[in-house]
C-alpha positions as CSV (number, residue, x, y, z in Angstrom):
1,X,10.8,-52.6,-26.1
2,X,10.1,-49.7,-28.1
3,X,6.1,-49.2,-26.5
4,X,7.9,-49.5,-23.0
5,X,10.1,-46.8,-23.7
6,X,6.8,-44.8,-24.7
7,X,5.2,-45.7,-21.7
8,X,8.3,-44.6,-19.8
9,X,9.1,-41.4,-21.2
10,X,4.9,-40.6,-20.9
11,X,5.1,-41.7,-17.5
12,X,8.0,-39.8,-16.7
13,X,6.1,-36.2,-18.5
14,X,3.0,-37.3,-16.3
15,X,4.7,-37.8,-12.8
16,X,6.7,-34.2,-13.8
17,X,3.9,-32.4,-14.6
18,X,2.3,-34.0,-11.6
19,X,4.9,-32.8,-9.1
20,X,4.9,-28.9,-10.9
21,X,1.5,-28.8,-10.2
22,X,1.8,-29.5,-6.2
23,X,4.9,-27.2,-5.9
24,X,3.0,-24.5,-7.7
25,X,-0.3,-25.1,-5.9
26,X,1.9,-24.6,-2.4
27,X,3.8,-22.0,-3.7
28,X,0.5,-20.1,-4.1
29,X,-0.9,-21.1,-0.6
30,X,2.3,-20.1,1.0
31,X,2.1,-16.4,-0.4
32,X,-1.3,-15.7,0.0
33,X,-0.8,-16.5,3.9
34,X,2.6,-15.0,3.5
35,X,0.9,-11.6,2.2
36,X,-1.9,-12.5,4.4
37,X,-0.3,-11.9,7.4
38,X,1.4,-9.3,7.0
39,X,-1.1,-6.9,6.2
40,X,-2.7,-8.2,9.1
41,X,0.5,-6.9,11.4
42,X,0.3,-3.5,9.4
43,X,-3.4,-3.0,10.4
44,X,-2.8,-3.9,13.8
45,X,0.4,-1.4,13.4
46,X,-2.3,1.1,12.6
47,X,-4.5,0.7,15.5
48,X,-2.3,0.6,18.1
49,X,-0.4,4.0,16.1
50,X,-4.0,5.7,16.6
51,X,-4.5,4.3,20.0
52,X,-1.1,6.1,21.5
53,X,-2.1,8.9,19.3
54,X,-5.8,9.2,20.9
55,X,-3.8,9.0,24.8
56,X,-1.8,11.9,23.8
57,X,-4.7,14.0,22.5
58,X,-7.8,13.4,25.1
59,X,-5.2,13.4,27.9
60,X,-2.8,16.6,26.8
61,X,-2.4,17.8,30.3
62,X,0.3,14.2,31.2
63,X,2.7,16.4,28.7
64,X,4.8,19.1,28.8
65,X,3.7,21.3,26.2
66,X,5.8,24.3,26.5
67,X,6.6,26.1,23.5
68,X,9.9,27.3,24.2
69,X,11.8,25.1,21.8
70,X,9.6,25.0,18.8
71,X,12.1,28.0,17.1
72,X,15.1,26.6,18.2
73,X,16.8,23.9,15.9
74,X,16.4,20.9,18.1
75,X,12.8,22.2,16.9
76,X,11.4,23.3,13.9
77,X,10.9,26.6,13.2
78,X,7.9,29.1,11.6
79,X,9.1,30.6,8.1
80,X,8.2,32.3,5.0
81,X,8.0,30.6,1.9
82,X,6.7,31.2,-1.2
83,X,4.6,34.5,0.8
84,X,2.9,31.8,3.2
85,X,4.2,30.6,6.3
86,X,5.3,27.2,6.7
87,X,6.0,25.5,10.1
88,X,9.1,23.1,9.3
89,X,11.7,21.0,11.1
90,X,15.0,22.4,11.1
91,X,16.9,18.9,10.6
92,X,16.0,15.9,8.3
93,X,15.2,13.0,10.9
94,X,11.9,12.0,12.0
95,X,8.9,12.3,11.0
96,X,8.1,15.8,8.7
97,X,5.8,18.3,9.1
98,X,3.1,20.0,6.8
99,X,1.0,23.3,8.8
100,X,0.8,26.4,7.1
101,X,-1.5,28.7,9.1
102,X,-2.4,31.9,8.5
103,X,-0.3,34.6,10.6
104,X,-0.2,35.7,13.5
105,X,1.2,32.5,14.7
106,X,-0.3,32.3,17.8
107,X,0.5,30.5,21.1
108,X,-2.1,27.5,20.7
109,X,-1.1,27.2,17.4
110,X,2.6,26.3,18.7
111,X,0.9,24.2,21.8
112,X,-0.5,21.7,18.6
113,X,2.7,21.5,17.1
114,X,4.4,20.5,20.2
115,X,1.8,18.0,21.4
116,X,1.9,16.3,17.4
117,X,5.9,16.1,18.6
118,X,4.9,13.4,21.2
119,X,3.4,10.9,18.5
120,X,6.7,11.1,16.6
121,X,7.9,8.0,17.6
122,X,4.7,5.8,17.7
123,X,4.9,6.8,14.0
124,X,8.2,5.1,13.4
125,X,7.4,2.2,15.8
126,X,4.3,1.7,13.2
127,X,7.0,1.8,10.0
128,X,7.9,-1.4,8.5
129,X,10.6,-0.8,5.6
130,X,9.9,-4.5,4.0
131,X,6.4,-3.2,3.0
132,X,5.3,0.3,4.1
133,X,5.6,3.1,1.9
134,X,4.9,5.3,4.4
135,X,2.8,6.4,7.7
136,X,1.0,9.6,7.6
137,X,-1.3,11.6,10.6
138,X,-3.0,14.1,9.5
139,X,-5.2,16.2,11.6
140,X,-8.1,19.0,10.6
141,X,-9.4,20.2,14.2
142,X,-8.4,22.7,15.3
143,X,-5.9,22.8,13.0
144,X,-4.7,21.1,9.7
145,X,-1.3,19.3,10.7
146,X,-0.2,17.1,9.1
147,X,2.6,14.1,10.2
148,X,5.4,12.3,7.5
149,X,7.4,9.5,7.9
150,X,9.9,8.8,6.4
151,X,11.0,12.5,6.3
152,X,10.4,14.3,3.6
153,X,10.1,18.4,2.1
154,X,6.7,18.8,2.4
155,X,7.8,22.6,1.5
156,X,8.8,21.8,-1.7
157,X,6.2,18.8,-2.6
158,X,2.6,20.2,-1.3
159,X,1.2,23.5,-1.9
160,X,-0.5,25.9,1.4
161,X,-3.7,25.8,2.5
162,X,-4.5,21.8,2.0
163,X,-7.9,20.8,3.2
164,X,-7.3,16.9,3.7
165,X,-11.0,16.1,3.4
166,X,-10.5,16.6,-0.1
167,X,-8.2,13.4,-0.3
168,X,-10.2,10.2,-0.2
169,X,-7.2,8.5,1.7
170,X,-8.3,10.5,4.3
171,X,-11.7,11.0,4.8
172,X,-12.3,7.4,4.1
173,X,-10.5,7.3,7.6
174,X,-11.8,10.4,9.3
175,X,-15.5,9.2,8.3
176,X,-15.6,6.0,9.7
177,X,-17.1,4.7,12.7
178,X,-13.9,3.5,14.4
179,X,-12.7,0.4,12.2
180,X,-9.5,0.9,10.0
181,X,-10.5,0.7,6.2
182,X,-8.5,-0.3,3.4
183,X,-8.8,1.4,-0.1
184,X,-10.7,-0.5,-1.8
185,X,-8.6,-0.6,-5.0
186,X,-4.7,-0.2,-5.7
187,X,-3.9,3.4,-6.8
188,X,-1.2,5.8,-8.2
189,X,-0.2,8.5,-5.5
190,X,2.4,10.7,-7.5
191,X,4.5,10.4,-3.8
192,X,4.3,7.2,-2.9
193,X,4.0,5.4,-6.1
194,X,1.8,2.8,-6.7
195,X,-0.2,1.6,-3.2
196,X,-2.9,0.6,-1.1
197,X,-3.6,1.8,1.7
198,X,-5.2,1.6,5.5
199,X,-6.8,4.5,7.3
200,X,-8.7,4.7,10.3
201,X,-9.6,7.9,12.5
202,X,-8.0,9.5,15.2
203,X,-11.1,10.5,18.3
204,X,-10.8,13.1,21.4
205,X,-14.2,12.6,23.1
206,X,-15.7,10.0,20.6
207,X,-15.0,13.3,17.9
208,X,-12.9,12.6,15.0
209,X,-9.8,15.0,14.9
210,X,-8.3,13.3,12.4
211,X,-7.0,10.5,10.5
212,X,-3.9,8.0,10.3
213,X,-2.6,6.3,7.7
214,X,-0.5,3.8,6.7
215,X,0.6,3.6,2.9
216,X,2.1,0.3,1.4
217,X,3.9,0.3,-1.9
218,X,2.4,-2.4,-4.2
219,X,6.1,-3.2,-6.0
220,X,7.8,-4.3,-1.9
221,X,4.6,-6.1,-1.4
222,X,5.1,-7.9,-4.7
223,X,8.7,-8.6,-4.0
224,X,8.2,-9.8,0.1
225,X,5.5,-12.6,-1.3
226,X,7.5,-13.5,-4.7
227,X,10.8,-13.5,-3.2
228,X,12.7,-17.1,-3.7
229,X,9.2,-18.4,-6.0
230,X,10.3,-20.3,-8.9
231,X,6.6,-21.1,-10.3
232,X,4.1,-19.7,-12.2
233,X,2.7,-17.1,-10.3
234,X,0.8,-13.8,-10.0
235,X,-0.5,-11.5,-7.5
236,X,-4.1,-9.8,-8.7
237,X,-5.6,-6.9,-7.3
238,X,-8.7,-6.9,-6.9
239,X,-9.9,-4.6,-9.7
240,X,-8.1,-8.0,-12.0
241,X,-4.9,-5.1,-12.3
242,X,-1.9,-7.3,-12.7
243,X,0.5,-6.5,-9.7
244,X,3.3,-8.4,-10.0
245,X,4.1,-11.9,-11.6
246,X,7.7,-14.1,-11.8
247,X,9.4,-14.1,-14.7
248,X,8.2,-17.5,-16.0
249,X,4.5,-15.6,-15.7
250,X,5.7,-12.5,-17.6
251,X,7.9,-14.5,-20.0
252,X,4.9,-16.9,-20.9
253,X,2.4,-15.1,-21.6
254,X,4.6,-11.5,-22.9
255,X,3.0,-8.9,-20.7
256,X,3.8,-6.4,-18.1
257,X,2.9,-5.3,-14.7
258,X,2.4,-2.2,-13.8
259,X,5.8,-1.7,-11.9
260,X,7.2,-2.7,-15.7
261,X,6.6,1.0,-16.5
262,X,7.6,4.5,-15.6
263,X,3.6,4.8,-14.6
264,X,4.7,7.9,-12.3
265,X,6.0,9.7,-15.7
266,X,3.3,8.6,-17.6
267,X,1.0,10.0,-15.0
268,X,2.7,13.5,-14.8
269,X,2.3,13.6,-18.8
270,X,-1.3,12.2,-18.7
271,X,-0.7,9.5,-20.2
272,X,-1.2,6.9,-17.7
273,X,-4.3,4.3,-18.8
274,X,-4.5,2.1,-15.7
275,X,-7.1,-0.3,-17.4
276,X,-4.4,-1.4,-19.8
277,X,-2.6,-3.1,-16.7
278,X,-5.6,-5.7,-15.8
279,X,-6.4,-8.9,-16.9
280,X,-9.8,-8.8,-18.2
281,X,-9.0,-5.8,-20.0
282,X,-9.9,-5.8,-23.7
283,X,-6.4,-5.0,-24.9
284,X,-5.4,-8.6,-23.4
285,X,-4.9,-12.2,-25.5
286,X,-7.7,-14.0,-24.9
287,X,-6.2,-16.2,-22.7
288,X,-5.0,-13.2,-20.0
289,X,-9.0,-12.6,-19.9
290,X,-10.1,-15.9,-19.8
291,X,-8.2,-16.0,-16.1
292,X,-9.6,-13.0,-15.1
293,X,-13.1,-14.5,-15.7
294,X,-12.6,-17.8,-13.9
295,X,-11.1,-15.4,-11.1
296,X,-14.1,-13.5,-11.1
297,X,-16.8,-16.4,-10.9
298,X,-14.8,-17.4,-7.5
299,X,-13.3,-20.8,-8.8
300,X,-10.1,-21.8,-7.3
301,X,-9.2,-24.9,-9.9
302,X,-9.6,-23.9,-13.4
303,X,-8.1,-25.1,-17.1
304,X,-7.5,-22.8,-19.8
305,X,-5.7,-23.6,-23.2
306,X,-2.6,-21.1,-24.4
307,X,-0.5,-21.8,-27.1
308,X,-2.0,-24.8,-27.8
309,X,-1.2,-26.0,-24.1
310,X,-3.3,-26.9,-20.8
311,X,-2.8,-24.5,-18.0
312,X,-3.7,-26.2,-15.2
313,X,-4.9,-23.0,-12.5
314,X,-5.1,-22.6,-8.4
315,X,-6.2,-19.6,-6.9
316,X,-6.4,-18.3,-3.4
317,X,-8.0,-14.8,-1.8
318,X,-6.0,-12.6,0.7
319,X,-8.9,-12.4,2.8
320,X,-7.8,-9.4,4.6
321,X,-7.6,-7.2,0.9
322,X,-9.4,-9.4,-1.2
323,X,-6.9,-9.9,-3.5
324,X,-5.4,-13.1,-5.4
325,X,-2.8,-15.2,-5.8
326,X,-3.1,-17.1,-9.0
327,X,-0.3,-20.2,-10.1
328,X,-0.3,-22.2,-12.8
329,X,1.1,-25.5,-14.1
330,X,1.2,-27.2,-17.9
């Protein structure tokens, strides 16, 4: 009686461990096409943004482009600010404006402005709150103009005289061929936090003009494919940084994501060590690197031992970023 109880209770552990394991390993196929496809619907936000853009700009004669309400407040206005001048909306909707020319202001100066007016809206047609950070068109012929959404004070947040090729964001973009092109790792951008982003280039007469952009927070992408997950789980950049993870993941194994911290702070004191966030780094148990290895050779199924325990791994790839989804059972 006493061995069939054994048997029972082993049985019972087996068939438990059994059912974590295929709840976990569809948990982790569920979010990667979860994640999957939605970054798929931002790119194709982002080339159809650039398309309306590139109608507006090689056919600017189908638009009115009369300057007579650029200084009125249904407008924006040109202003002094800190000695430079500053082209600004005068009311905080829309999309917000950074162009801060040298004077005199002339008249084809306000003709750009006003033609930039009429992509306004494809801009917050391309925003999508669950997982965009933000959508940014920025243009350096003949002008640098550059497009916000969300609103926000560009005034008080970037200095005069930008020259966006400087930013990789953007000539990453304005460089290529025509395809949209994601950053190739997740970053810090002391605006937007920690993202990735998509940029692809904006053409008048097969010329780049320009480049738009759409920015995606890392911590609303963690929380739209973790939402309602009760496994073990974590999201993995590609770079092995540790994105995001459920609780059971953070409480097992004692470590942080990146969104754990005030990383922005940290970056503004200098003090921000990215490497210290990723799995194969060497501040990391040797069991954290021991995933990031397996991850690394390309195997989906993989054991490790922690604690004295078999984790029992599954991994998929968001194909469209390259990065993983990684789930585990005892």
């Amino acid at each position: 009686m006493k061995k069939l109880l054994i048997l029972c209770i082993i049985s019972i552990t087996v068939s438990c461990s059994f059912i974590d394991r295929i709840i976990m390993k569809k948990d982790v196929v569920a979010i990667t096409q979860k994640i999957n496809t939605k970054i798929v619907s931002v790119k194709e936000s982002l080339i159809k943004l650039t398309t309306e853009i590139e109608e507006v700009y090689n056919n600017p004669t189908k638009y009115d482009l009369s300057i007579d309400t650029l200084d009125k407040k249904d407008g924006g206005v040109f202003d002094s600010h800190n000695d430079y001048t500053y082209y600004y909306k005068t009311v905080n909707t829309g999309a917000s404006y950074y162009f801060t020319p040298m004077k005199p202001i002339t008249d084809d100066m306000k003709k750009e402005i006003k033609k930039a007016t009429y992509i306004e809206n494809y801009m917050i047609e391309a925003y999508d709150s669950s997982i965009v950070r933000v959508v940014n068109v920025d243009f350096c012929v003949p002008y640098t103009i550059g497009l916000l959404y969300p609103w926000f004070d560009m005034i008080s947040a970037f200095p005069p005289g930008l020259d966006f090729k400087m930013f990789e964001w953007f000539t990453r973009g304005f460089e290529s061929p025509q395809d949209p092109i994601w950053s190739e790792n997740p970053f810090a951008d002391l605006y937007a936090g920690w993202v990735i982003d998509i940029s692809m280039p904006i053409k008048v007469n097969n010329t780049s003009i320009g480049a738009s952009v759409i920015n995606m927070e890392i911590s609303k992408l963690v929380r739209y494919g973790l939402s309602n997950v009760t496994s073990h789980v974590m999201i993995i950049g590609n770079d092995m940084s540790l994105l995001g993870a459920t609780n059971k993941v953070k409480d097992y194994f004692d470590i942080k994501v990146i969104e754990d911290d005030d990383y922005l702070g940290l970056i503004k004191e200098n003090k921000f060590v990215p490497e210290k966030y990723k799995i194969t780094s060497e501040s990391q148990a040797d069991s954290i690197r021991k995933i990031g290895s397996e991850i690394n050779t390309g195997k989906k199924d993989f054991t490790i031992i922690s604690k004295g325990k078999k984790l029992i791994f599954h991994v998929e790839k968001i194909d469209e970023i390259n990065y993983f989804v990684a789930g585990f059972s005892e």
